[in-house]
N, CA, C and O atoms as a GROMACS GRO file, in nm:
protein
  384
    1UNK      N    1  -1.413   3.015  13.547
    1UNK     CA    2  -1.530   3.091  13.506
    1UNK      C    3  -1.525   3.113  13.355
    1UNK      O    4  -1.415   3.132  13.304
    2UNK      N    5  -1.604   3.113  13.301
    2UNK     CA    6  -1.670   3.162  13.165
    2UNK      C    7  -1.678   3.233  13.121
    2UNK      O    8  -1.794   3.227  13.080
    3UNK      N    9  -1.624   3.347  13.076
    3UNK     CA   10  -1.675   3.450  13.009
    3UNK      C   11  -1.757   3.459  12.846
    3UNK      O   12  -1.734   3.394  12.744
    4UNK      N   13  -1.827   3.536  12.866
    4UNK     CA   14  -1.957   3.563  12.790
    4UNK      C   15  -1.979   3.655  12.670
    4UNK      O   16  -2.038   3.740  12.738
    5UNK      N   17  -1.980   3.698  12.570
    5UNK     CA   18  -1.949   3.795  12.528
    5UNK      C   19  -2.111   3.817  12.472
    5UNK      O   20  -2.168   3.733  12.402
    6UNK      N   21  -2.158   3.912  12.505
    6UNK     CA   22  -2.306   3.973  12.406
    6UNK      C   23  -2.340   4.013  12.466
    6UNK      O   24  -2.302   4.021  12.582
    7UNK      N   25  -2.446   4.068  12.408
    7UNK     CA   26  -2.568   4.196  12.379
    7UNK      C   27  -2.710   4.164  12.371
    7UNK      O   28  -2.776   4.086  12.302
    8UNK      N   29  -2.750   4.284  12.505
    8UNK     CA   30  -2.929   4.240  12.478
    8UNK      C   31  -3.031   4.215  12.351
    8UNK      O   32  -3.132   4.145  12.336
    9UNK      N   33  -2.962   4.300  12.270
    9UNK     CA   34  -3.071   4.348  12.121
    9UNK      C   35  -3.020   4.190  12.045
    9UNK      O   36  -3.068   4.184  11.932
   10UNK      N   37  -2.951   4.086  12.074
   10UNK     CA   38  -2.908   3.992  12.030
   10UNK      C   39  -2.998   3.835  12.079
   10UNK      O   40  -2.966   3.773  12.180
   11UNK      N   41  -3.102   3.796  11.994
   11UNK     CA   42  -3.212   3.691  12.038
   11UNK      C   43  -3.124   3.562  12.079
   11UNK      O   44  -3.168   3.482  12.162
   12UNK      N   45  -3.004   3.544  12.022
   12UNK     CA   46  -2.924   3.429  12.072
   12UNK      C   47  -2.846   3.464  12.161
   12UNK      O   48  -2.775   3.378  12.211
   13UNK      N   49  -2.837   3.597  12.206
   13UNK     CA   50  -2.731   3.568  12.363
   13UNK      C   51  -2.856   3.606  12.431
   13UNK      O   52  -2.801   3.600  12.541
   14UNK      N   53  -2.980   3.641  12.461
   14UNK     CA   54  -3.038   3.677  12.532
   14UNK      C   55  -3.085   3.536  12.576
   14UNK      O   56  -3.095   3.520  12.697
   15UNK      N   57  -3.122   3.415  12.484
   15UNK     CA   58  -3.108   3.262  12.507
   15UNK      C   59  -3.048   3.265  12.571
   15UNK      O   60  -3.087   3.278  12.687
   16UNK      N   61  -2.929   3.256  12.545
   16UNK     CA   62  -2.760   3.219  12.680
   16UNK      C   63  -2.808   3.332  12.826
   16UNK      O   64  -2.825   3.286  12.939
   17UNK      N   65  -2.817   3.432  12.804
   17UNK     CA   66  -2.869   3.489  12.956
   17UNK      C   67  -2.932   3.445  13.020
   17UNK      O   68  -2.893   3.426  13.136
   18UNK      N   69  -3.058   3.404  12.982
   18UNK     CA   70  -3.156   3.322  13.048
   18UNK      C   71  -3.162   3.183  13.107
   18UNK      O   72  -3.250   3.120  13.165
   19UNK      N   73  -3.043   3.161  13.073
   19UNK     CA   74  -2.948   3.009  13.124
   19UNK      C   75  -2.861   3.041  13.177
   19UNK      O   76  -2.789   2.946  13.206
   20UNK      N   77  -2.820   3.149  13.214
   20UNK     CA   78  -2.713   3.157  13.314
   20UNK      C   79  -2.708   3.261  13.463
   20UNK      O   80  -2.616   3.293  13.537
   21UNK      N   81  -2.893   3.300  13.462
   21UNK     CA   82  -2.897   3.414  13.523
   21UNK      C   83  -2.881   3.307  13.684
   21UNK      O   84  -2.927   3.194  13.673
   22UNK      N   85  -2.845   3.329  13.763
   22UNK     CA   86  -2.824   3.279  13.889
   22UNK      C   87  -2.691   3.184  13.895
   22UNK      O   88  -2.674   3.123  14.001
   23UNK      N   89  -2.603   3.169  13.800
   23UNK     CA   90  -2.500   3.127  13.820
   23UNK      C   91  -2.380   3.152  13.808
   23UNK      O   92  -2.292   3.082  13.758
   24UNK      N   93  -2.372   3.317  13.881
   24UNK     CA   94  -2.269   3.394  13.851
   24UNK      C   95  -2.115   3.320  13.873
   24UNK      O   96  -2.004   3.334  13.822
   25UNK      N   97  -2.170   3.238  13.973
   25UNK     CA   98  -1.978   3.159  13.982
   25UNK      C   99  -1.952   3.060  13.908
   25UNK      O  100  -1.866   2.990  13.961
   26UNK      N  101  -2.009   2.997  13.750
   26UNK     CA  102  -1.974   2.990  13.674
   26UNK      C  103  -1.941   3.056  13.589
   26UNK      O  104  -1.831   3.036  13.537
   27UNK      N  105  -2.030   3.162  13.542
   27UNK     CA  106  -2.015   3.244  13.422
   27UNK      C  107  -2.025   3.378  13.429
   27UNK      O  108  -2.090   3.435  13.518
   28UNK      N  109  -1.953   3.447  13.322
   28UNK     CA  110  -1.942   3.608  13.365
   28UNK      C  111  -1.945   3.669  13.260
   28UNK      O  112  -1.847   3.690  13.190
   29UNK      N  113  -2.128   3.727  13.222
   29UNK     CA  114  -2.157   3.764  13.118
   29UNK      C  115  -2.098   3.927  13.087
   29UNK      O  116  -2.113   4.007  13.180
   30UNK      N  117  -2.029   3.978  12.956
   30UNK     CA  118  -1.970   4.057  12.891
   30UNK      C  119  -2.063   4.118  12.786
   30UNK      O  120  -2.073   4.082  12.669
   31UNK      N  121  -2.156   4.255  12.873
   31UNK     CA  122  -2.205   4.302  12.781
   31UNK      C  123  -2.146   4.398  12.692
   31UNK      O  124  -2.114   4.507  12.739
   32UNK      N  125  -2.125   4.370  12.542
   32UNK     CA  126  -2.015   4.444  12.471
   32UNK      C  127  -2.109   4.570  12.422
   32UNK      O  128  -2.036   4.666  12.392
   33UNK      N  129  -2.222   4.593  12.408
   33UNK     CA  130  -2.283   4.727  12.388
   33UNK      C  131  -2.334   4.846  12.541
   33UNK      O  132  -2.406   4.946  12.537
   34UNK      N  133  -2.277   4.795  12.638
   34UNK     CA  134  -2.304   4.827  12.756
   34UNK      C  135  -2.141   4.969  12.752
   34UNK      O  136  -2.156   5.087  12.784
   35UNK      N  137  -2.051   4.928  12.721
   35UNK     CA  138  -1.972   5.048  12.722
   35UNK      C  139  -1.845   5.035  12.598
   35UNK      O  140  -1.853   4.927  12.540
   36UNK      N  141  -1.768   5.094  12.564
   36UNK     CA  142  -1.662   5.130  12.458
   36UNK      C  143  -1.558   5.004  12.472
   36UNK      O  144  -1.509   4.922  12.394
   37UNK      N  145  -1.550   5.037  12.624
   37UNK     CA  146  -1.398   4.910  12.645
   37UNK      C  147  -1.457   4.739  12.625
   37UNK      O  148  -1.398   4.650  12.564
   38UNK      N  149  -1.553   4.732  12.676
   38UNK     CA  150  -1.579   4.594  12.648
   38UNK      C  151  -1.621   4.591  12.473
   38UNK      O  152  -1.575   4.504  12.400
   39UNK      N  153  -1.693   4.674  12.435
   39UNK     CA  154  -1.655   4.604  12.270
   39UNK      C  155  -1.553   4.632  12.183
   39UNK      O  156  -1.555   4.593  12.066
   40UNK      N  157  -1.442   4.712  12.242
   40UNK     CA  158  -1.271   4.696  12.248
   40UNK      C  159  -1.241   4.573  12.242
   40UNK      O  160  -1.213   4.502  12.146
   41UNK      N  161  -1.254   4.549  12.381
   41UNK     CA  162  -1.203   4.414  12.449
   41UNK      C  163  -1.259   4.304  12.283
   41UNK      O  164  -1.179   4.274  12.194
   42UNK      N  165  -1.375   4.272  12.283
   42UNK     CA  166  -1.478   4.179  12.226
   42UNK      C  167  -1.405   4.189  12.040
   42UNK      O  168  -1.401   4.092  11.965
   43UNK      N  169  -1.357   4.329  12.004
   43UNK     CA  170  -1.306   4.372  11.864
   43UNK      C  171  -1.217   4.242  11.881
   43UNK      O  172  -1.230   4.124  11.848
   44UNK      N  173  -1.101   4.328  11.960
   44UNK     CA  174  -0.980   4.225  11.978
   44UNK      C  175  -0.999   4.089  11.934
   44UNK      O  176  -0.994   4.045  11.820
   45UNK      N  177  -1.027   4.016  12.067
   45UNK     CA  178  -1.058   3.891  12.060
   45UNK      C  179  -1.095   3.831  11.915
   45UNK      O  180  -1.022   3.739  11.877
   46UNK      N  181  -1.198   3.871  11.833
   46UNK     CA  182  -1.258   3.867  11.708
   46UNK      C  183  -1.170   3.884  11.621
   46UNK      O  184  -1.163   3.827  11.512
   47UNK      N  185  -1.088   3.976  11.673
   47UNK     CA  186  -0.993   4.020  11.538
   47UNK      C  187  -0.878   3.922  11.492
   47UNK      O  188  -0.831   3.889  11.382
   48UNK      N  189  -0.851   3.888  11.629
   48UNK     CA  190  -0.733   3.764  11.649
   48UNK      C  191  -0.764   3.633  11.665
   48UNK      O  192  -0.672   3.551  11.665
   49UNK      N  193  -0.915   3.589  11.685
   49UNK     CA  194  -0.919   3.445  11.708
   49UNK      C  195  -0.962   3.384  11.551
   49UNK      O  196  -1.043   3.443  11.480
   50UNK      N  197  -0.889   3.250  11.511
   50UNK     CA  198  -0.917   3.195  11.386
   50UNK      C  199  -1.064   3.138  11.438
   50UNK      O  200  -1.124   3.107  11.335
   51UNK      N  201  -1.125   3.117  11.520
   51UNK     CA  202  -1.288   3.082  11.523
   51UNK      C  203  -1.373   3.126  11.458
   51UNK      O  204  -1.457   3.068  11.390
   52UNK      N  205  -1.347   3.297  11.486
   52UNK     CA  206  -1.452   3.367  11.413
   52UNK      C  207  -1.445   3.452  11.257
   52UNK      O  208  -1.515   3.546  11.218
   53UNK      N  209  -1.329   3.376  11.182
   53UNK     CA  210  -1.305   3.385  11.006
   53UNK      C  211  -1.410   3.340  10.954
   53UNK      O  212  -1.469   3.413  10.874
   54UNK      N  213  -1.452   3.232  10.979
   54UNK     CA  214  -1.554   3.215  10.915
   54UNK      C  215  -1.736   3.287  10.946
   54UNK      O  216  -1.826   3.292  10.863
   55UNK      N  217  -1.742   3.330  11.080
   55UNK     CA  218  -1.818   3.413  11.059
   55UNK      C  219  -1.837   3.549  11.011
   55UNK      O  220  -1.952   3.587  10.986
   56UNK      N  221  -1.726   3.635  10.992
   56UNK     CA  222  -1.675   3.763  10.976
   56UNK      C  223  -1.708   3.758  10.805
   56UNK      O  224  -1.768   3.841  10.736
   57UNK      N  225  -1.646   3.629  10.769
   57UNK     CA  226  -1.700   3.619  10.637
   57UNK      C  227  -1.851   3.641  10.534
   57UNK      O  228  -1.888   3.683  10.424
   58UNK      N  229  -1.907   3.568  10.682
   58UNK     CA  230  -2.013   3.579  10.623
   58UNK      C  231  -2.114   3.697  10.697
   58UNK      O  232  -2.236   3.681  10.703
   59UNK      N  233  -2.058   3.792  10.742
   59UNK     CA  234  -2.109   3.910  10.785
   59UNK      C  235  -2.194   3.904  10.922
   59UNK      O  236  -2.294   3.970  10.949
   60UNK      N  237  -2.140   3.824  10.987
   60UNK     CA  238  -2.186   3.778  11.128
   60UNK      C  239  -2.079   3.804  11.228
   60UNK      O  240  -1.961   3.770  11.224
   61UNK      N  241  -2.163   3.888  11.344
   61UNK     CA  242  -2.064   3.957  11.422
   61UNK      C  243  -2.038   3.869  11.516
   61UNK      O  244  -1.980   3.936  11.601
   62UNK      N  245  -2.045   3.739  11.562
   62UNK     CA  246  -2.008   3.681  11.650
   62UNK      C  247  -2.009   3.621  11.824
   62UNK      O  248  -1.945   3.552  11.903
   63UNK      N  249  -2.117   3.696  11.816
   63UNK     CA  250  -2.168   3.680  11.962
   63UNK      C  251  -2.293   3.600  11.938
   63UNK      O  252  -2.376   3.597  11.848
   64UNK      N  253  -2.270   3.513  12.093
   64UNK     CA  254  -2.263   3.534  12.218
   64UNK      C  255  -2.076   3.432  12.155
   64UNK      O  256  -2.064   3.351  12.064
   65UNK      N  257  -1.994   3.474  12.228
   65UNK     CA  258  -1.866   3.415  12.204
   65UNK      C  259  -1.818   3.333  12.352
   65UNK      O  260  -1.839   3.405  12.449
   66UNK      N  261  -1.781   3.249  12.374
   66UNK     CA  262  -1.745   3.192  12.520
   66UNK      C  263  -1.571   3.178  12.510
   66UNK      O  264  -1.504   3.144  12.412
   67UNK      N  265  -1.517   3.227  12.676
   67UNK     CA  266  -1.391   3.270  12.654
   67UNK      C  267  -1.378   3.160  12.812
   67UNK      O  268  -1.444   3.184  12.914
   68UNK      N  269  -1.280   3.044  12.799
   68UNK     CA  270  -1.279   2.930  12.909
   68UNK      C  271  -1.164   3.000  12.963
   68UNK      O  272  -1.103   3.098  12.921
   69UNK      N  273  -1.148   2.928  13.064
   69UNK     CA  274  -1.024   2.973  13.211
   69UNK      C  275  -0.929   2.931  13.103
   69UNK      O  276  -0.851   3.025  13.085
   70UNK      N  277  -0.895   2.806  13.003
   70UNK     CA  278  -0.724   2.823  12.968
   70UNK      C  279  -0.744   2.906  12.822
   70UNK      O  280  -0.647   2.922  12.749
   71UNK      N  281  -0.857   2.950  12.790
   71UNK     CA  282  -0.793   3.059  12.705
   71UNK      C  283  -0.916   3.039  12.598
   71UNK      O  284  -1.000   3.122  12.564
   72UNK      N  285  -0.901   2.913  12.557
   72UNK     CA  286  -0.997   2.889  12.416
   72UNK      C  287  -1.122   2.974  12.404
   72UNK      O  288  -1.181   3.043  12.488
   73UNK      N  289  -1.144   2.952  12.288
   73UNK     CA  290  -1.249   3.050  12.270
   73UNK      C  291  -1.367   2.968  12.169
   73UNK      O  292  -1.317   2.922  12.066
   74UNK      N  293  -1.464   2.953  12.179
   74UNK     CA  294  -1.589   2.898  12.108
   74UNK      C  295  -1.689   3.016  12.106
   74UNK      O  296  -1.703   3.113  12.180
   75UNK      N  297  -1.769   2.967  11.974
   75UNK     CA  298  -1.866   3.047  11.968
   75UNK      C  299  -2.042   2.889  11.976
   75UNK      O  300  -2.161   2.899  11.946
   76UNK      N  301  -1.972   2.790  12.021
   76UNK     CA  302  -2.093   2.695  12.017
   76UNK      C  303  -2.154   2.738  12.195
   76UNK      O  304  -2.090   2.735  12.300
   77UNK      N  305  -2.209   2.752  12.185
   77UNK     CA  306  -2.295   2.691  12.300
   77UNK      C  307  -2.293   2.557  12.413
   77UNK      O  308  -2.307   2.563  12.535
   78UNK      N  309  -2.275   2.457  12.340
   78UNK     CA  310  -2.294   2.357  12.389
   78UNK      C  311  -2.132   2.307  12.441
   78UNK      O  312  -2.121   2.221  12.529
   79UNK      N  313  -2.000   2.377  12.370
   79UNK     CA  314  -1.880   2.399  12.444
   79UNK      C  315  -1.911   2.425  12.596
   79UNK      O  316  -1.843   2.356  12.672
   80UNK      N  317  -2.006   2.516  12.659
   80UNK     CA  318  -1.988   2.594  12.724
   80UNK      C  319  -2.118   2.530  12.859
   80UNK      O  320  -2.153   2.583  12.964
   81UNK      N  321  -2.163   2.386  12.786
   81UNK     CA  322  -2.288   2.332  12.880
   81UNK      C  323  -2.440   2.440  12.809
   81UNK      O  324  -2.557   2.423  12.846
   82UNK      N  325  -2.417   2.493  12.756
   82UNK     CA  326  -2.558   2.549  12.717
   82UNK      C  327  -2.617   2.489  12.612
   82UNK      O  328  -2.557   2.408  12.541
   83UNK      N  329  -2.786   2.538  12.586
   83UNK     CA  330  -2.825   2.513  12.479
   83UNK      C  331  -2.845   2.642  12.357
   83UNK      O  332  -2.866   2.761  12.379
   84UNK      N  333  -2.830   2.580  12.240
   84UNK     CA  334  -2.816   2.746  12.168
   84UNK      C  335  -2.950   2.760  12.078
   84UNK      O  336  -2.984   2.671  12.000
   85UNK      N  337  -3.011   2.858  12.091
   85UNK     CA  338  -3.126   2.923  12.030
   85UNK      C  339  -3.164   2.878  11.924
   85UNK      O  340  -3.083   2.895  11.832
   86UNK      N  341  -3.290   2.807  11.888
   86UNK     CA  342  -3.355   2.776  11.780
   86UNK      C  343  -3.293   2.612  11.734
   86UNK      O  344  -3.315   2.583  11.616
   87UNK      N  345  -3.225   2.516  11.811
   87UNK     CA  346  -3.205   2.419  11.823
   87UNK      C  347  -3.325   2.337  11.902
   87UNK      O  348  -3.386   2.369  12.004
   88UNK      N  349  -3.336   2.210  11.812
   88UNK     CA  350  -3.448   2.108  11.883
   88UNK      C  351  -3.416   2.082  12.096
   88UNK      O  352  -3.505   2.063  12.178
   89UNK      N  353  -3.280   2.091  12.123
   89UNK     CA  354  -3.272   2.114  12.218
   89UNK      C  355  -3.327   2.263  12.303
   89UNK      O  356  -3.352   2.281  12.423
   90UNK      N  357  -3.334   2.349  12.194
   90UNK     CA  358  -3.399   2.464  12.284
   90UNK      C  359  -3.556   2.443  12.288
   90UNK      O  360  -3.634   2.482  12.375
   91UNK      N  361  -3.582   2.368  12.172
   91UNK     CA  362  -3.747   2.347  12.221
   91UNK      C  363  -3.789   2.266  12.336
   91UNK      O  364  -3.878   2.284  12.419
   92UNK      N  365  -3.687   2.153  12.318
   92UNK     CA  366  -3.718   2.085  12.475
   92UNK      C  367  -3.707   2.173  12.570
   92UNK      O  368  -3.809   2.194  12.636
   93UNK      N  369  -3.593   2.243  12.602
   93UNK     CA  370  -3.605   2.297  12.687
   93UNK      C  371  -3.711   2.413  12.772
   93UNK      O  372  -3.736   2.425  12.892
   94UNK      N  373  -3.766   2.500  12.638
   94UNK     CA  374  -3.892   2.568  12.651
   94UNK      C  375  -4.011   2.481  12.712
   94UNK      O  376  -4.064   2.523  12.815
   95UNK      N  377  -4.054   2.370  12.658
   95UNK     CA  378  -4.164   2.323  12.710
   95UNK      C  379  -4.138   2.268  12.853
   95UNK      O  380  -4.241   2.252  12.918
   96UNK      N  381  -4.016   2.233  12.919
   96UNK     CA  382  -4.039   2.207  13.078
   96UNK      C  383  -4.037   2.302  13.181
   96UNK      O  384  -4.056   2.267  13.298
   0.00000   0.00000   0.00000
């Protein structure tokens, strides 16, 4: 399973929600503004993974983040079988 990391008020994980709503036994979305411990949990991760240096840099908090069964961690989308927001693939996908 997949884990998910984001937040509603967030237009690119709310993309990723909408692609994953009915397939809970792949993926297991982590809403980190929903309570304290999960954006604990979500700090962590961020704090320690070299993925997200370069976004931290540039003042980008990092979500929607994907966390695989052996560990890795991506922040692409398309790691994870999805399509990511405001990509020519998300327009295809809108119009069918």
């Amino acid at each position: 399973m997949i884990k998910i990391y984001g937040m509603p008020t967030c237009p690119y994980c709310d993309y990723i929600y909408e692609q994953i709503k009915g397939r809970e036994d792949e993926f297991e979305y982590i809403n980190i503004g929903e309570n304290i411990r999960n954006l604990g949990t979500f700090i962590r991760l961020r704090d320690n993974e070299p993925v997200f240096d370069h976004l931290k840099a540039v003042g980008d908090v990092g979500v929607p983040a994907f966390v695989f069964e052996d560990g890795r961690v991506s922040v692409d989308p398309a790691d994870a079988g999805l399509i990511e927001y405001g990509t020519t693939d998300a327009s295809s996908a809108a119009e069918k």
